[in-house]
MDTraj code that builds the backbone (N, CA, C; nanometers):
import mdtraj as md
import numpy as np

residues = "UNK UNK UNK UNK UNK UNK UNK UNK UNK UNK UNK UNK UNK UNK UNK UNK UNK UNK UNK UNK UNK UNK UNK UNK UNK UNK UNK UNK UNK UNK UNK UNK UNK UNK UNK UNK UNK UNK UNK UNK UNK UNK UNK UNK UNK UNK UNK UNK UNK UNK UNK UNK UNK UNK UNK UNK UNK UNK UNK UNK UNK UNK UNK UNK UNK UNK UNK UNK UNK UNK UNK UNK UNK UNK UNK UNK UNK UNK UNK UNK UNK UNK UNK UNK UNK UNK UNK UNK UNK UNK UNK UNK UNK UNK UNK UNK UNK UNK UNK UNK UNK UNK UNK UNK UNK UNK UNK UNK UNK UNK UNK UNK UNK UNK UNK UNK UNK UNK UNK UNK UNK UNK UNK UNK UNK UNK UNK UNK UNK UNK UNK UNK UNK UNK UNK UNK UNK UNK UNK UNK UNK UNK UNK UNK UNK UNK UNK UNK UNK UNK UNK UNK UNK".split()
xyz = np.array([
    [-1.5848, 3.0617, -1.2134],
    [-1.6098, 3.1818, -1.1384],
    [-1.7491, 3.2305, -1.1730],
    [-1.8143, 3.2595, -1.0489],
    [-1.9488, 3.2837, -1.1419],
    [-1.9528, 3.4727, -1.1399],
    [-2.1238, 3.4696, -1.1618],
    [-2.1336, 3.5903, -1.2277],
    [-2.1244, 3.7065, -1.0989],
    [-2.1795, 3.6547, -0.9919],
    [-2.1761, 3.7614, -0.8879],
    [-2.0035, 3.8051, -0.8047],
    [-1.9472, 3.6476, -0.8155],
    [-1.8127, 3.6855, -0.7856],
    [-1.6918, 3.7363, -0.8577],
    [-1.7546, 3.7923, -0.9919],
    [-1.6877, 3.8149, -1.0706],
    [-1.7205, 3.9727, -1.0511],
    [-1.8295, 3.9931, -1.0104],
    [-1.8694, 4.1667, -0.9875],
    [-1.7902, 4.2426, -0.8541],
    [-1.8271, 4.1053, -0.7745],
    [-1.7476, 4.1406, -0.6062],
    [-1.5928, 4.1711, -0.6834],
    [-1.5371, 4.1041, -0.7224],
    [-1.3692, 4.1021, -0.7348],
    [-1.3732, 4.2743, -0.8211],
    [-1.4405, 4.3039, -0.9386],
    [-1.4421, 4.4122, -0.9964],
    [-1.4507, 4.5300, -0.8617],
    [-1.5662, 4.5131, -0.8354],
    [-1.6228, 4.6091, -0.7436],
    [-1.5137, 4.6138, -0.6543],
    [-1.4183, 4.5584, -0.5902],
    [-1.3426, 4.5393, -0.4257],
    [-1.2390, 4.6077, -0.4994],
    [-1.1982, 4.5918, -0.6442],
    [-1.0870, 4.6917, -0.6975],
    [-1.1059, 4.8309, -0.6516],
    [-1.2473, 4.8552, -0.7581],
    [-1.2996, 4.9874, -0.7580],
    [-1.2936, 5.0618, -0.6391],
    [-1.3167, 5.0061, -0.5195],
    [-1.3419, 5.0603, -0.3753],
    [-1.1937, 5.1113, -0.3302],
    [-1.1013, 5.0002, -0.3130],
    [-0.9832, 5.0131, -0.3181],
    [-0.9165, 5.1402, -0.3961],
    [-0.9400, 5.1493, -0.5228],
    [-0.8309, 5.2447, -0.5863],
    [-0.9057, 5.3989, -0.5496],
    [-1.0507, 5.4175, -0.5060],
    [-1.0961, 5.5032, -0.4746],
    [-1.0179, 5.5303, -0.3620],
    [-1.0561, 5.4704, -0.2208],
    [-0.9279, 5.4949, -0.1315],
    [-0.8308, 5.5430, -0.1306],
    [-0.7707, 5.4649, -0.2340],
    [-0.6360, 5.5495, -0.2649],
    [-0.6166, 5.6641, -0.3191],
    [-0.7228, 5.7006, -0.4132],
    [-0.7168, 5.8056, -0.4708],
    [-0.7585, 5.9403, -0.3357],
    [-0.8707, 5.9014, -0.2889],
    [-0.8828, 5.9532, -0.1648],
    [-0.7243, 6.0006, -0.0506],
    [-0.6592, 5.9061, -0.0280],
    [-0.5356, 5.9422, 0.0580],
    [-0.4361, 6.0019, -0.0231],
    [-0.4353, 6.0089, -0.1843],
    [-0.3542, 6.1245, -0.2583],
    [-0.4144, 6.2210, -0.2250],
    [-0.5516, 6.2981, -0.2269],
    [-0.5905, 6.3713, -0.2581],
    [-0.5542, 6.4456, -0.0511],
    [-0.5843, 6.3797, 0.0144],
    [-0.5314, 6.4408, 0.1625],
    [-0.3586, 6.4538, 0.1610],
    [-0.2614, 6.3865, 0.0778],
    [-0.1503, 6.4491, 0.0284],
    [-0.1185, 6.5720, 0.0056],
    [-0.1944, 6.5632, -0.0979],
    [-0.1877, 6.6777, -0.1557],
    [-0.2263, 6.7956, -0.1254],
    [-0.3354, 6.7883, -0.0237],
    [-0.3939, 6.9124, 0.0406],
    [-0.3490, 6.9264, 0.1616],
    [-0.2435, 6.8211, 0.2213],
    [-0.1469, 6.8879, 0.3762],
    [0.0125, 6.9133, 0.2743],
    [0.0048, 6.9238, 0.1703],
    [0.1328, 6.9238, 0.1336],
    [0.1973, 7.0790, 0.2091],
    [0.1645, 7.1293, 0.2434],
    [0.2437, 7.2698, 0.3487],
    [0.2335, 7.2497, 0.4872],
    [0.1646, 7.1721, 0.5350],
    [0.0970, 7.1499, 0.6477],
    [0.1538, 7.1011, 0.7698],
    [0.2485, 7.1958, 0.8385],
    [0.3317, 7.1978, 0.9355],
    [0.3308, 7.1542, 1.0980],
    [0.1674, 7.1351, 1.0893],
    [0.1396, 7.1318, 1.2275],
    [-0.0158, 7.0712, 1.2046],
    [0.0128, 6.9199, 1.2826],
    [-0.1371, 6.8861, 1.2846],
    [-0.2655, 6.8897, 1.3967],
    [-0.3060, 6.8514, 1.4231],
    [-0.4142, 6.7981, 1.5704],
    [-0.3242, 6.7823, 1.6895],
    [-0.2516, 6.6859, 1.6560],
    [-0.1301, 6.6456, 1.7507],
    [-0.0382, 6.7095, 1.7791],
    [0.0121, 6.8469, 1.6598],
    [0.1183, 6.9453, 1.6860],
    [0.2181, 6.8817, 1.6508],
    [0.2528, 6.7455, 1.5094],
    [0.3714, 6.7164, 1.4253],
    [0.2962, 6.7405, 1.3503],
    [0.4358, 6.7515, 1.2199],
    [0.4122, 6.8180, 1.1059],
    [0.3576, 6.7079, 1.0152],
    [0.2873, 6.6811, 0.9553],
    [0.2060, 6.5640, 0.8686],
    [0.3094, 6.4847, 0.7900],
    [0.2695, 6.3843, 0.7654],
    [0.3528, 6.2370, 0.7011],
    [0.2309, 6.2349, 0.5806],
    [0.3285, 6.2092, 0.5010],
    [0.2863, 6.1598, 0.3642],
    [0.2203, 5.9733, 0.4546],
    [0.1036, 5.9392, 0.3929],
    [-0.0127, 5.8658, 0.4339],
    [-0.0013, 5.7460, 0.2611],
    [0.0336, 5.6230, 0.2834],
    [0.0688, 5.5497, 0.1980],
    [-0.0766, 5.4378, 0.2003],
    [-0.1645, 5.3576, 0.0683],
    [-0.2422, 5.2377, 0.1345],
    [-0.1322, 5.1228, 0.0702],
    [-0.1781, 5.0325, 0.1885],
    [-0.1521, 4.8561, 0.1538],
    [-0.2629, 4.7713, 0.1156],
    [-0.1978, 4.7233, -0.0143],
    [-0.3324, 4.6471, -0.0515],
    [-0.2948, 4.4639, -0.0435],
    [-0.4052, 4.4054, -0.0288],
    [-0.3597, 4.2647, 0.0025],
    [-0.4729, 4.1721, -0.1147],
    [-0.3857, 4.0932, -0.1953],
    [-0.4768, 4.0407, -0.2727],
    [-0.5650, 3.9114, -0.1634],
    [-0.7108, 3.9357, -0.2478],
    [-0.7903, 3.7811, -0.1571],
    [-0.8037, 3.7099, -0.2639],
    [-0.7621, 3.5661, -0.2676],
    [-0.7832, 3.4519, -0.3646],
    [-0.9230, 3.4200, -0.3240],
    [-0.9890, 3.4127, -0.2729],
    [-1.1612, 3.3315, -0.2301],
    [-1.1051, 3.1964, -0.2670],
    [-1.0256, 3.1486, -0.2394],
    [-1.0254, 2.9756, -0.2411],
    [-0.9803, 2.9554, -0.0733],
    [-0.9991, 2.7926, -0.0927],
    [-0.9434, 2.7445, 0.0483],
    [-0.8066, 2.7062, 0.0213],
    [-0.7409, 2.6821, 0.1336],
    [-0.5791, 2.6201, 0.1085],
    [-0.5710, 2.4993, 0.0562],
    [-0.4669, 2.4445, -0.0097],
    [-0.4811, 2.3187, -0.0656],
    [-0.5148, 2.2047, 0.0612],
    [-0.4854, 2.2346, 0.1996],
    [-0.5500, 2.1325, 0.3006],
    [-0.6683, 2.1665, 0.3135],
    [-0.7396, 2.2760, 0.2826],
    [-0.9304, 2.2456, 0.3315],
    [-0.9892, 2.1769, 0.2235],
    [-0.9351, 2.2247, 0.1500],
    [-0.9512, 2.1888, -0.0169],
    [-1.0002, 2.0252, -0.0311],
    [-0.8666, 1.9790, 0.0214],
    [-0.8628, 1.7954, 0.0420],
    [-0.8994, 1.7610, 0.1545],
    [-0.9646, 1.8568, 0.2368],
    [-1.0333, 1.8012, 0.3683],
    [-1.1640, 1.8025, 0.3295],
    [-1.2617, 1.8851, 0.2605],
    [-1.3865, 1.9075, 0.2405],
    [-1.4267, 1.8432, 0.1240],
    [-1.2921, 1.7775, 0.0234],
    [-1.3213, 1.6840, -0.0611],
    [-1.3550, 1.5409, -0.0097],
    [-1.2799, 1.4808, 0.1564],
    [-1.2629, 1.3789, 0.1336],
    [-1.4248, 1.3844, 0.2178],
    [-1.4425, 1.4501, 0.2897],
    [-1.6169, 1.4738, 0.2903],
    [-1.7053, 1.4924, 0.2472],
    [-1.6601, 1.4607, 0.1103],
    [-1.7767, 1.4532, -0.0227],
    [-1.7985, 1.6027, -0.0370],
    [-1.7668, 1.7116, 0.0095],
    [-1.8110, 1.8613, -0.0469],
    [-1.7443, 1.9116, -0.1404],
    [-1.7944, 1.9667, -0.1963],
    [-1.6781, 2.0414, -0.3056],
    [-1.5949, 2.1466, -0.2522],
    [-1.4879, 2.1581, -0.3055],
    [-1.3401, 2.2431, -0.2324],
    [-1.3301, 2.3447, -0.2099],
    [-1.4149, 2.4043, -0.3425],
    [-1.4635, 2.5750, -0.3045],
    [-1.5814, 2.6114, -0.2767],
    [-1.6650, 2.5480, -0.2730],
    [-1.7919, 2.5973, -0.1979],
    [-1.7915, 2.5882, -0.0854],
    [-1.8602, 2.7794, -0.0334],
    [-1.8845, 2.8062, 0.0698],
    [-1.7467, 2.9089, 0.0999],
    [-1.6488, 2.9534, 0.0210],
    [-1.5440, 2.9922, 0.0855],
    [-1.6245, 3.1244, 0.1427],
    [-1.5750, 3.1759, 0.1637],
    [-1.5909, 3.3492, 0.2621],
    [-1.5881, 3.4117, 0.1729],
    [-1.4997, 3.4752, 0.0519],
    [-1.4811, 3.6187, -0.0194],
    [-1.4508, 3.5443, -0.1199],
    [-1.5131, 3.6350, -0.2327],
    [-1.4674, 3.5925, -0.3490],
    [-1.3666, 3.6196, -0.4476],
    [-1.2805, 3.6785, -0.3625],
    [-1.1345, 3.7412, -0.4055],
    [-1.1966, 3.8952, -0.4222],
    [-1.0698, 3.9139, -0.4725],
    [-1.0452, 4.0290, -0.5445],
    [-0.8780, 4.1071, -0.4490],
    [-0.9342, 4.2160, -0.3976],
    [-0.8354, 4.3304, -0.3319],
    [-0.8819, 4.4027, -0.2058],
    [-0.8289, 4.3644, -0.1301],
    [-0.8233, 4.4576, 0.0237],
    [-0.7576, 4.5415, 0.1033],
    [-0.7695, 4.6729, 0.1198],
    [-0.6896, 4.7885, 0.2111],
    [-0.6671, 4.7137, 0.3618],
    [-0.5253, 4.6850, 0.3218],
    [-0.5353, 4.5925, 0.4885],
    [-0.4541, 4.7345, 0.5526],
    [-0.4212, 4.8695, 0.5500],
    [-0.3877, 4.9546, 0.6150],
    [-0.3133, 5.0611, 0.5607],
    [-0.4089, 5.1924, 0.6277],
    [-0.2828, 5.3377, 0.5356],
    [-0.1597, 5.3373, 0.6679],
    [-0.0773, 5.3245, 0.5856],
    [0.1006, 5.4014, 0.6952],
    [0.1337, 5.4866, 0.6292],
    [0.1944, 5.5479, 0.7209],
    [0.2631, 5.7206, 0.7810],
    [0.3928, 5.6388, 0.6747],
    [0.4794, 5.7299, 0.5697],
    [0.5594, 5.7214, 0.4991],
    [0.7109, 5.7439, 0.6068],
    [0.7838, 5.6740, 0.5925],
    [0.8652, 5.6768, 0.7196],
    [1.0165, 5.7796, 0.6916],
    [1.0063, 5.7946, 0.5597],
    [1.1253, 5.9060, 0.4800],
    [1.1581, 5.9921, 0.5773],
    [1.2623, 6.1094, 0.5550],
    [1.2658, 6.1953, 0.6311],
    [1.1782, 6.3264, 0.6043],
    [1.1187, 6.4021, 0.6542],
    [1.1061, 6.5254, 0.6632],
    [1.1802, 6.6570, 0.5665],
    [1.1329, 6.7186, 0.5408],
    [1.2038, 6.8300, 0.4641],
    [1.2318, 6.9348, 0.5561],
    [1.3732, 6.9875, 0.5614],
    [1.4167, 7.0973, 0.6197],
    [1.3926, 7.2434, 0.5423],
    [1.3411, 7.3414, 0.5565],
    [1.3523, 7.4875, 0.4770],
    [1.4227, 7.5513, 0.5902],
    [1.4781, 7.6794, 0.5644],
    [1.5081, 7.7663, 0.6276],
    [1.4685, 7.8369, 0.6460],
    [1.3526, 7.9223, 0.7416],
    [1.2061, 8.0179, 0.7219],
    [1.2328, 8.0757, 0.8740],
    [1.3371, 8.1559, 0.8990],
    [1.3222, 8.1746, 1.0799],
    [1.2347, 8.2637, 1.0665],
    [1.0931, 8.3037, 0.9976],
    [1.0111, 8.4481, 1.0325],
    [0.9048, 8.2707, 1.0562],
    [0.8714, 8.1754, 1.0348],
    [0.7865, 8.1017, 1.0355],
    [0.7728, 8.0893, 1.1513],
    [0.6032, 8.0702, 1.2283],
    [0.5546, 8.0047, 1.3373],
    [0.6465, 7.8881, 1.3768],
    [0.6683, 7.8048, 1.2935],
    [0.6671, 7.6802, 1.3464],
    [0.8128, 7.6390, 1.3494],
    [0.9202, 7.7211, 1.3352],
    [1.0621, 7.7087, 1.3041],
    [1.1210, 7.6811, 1.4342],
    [1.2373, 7.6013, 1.4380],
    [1.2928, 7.5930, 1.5114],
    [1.3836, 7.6952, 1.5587],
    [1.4670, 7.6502, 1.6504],
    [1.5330, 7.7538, 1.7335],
    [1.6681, 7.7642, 1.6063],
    [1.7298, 7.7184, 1.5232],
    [1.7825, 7.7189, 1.4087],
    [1.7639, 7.8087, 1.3063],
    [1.5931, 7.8302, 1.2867],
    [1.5406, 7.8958, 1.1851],
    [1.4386, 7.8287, 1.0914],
    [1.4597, 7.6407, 1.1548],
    [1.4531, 7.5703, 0.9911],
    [1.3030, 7.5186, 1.0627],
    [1.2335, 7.5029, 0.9577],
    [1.0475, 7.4734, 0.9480],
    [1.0923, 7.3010, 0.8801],
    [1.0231, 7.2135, 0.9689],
    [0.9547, 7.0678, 0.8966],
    [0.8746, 7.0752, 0.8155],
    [0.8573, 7.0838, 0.6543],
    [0.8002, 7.0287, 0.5947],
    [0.7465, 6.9433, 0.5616],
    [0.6163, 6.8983, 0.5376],
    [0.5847, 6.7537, 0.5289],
    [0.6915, 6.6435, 0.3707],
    [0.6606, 6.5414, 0.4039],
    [0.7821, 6.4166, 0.3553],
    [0.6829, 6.4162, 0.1784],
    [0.6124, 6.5050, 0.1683],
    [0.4857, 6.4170, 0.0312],
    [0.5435, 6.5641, -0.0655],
    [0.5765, 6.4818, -0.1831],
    [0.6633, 6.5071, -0.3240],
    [0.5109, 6.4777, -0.3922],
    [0.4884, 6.6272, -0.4746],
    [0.3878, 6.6871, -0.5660],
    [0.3711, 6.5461, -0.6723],
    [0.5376, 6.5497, -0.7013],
    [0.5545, 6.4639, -0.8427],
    [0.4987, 6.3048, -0.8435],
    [0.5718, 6.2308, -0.7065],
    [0.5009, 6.1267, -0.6606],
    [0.3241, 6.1205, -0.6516],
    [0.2931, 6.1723, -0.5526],
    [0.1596, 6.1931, -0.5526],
    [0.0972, 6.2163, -0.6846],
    [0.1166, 6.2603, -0.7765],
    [0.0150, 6.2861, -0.9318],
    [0.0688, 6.1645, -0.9817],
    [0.1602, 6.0862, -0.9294],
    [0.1802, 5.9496, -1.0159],
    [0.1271, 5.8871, -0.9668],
    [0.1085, 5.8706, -0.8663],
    [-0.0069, 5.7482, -0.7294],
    [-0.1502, 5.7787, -0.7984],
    [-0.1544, 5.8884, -0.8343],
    [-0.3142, 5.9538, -0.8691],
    [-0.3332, 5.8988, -1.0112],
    [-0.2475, 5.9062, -1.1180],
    [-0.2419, 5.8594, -1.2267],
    [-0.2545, 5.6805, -1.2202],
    [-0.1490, 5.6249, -1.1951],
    [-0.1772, 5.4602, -1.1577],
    [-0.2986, 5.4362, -1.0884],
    [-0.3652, 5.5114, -1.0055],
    [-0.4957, 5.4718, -0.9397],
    [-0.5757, 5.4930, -0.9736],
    [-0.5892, 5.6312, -1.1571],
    [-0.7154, 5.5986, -1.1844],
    [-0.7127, 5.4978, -1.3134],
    [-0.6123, 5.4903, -1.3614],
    [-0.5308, 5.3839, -1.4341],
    [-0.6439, 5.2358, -1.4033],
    [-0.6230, 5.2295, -1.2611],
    [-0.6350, 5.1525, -1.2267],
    [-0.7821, 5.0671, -1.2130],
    [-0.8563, 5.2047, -1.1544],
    [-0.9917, 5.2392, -1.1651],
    [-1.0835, 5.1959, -1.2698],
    [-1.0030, 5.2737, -1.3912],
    [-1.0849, 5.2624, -1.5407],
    [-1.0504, 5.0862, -1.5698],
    [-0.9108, 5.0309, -1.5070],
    [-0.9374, 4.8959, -1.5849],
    [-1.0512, 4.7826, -1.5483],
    [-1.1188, 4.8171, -1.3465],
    [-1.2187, 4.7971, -1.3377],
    [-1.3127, 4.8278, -1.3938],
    [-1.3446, 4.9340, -1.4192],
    [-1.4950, 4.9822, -1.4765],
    [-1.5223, 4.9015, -1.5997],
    [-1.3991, 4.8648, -1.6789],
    [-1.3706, 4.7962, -1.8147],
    [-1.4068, 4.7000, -1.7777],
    [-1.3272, 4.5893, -1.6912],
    [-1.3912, 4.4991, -1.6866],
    [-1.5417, 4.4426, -1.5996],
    [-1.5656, 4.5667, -1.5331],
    [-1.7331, 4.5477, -1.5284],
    [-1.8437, 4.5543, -1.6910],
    [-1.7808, 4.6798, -1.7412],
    [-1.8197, 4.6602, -1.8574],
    [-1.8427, 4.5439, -1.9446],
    [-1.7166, 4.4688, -1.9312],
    [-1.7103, 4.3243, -2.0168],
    [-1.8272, 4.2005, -1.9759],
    [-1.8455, 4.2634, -1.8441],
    [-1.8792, 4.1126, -1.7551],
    [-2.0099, 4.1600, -1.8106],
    [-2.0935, 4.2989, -1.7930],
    [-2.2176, 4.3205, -1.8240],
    [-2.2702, 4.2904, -1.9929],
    [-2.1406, 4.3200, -2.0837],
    [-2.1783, 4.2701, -2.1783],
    [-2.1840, 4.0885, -2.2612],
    [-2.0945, 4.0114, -2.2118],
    [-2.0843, 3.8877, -2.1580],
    [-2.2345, 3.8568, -2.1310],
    [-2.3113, 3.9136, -1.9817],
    [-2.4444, 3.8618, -1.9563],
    [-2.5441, 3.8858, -2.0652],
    [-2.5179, 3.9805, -2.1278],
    [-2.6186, 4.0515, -2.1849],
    [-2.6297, 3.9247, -2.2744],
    [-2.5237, 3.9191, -2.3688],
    [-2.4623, 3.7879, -2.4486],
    [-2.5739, 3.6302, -2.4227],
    [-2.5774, 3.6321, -2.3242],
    [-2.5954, 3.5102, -2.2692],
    [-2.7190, 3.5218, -2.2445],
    [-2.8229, 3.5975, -2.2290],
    [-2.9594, 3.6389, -2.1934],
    [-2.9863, 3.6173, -2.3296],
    [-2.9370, 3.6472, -2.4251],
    [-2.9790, 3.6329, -2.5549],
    [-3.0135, 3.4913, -2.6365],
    [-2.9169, 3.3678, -2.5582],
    [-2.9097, 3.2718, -2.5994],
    [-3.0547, 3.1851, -2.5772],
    [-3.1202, 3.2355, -2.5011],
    [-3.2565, 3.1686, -2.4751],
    [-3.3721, 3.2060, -2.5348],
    [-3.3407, 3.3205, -2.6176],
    [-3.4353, 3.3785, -2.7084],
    [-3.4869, 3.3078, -2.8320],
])
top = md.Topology()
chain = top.add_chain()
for i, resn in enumerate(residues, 1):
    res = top.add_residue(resn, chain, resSeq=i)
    for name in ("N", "CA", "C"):
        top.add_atom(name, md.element.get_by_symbol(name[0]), res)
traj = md.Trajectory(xyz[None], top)
């Protein structure tokens, strides 16, 4: 693995858990938020992440070998992690009973949005969790080079 695709894979974390930390933080700030643009009451907003290997499949692999190329050169990405999409949390809704509320039904009862305080500060916690173990291992990789710059001295 070399040195630049070892930064991409760090870095594609980093971007990623920012994101995420980003769609807690819009959680958390429609957490009352009864009525949107559209006039429904807001959905807790989830990301999907998709790991990228940067290799080829074991058939390009042995196709670009038997053409004398080497198997992984040239792939596209050099791995790491990708937001392949935020979804609307599909749970139910919270019922209150608020008949003085704008937005209440003919019942009395107000939709609350589906996003739990407690969840959300744990998504926020694992994601910067997550964050710092990139930065760490950028750290490592920079000290590693440093390492190695030295050897020619």
């Amino acid at each position: 693995m070399g040195f630049l695709s070892s930064m991409s894979i760090a870095g594609s974390g980093l971007t990623a858990q920012q994101l995420r930390l980003d769609i807690v933080s819009e959680n958390v700030t429609n957490l009352n938020t009864t009525r949107t643009e559209n006039g429904e009451t807001y959905r807790r907003k989830m990301v999907v992440f998709r790991a990228e290997t940067g290799r080829d499949s074991f058939r390009m692999a042995m196709a670009r070998a038997a053409e004398g190329l080497a198997p992984n050169v040239g792939y596209e990405t050099a791995g790491g992690v990708r937001v392949t999409q935020i979804v609307e949390d599909p749970s139910d809704l919270k019922l209150v009973y608020d008949p003085a509320h704008p937005d209440a039904n003919e019942d009395g009862y107000v939709e609350l949005p589906n996003v739990d305080l407690v969840k959300e500060v744990a998504d926020a916690m694992a994601a910067t969790q997550a964050y710092a173990a990139n930065v760490t291992a950028l750290n490592a990789l920079k000290a590693v080079v440093a390492k190695g710059m030295e050897i020619g001295r």
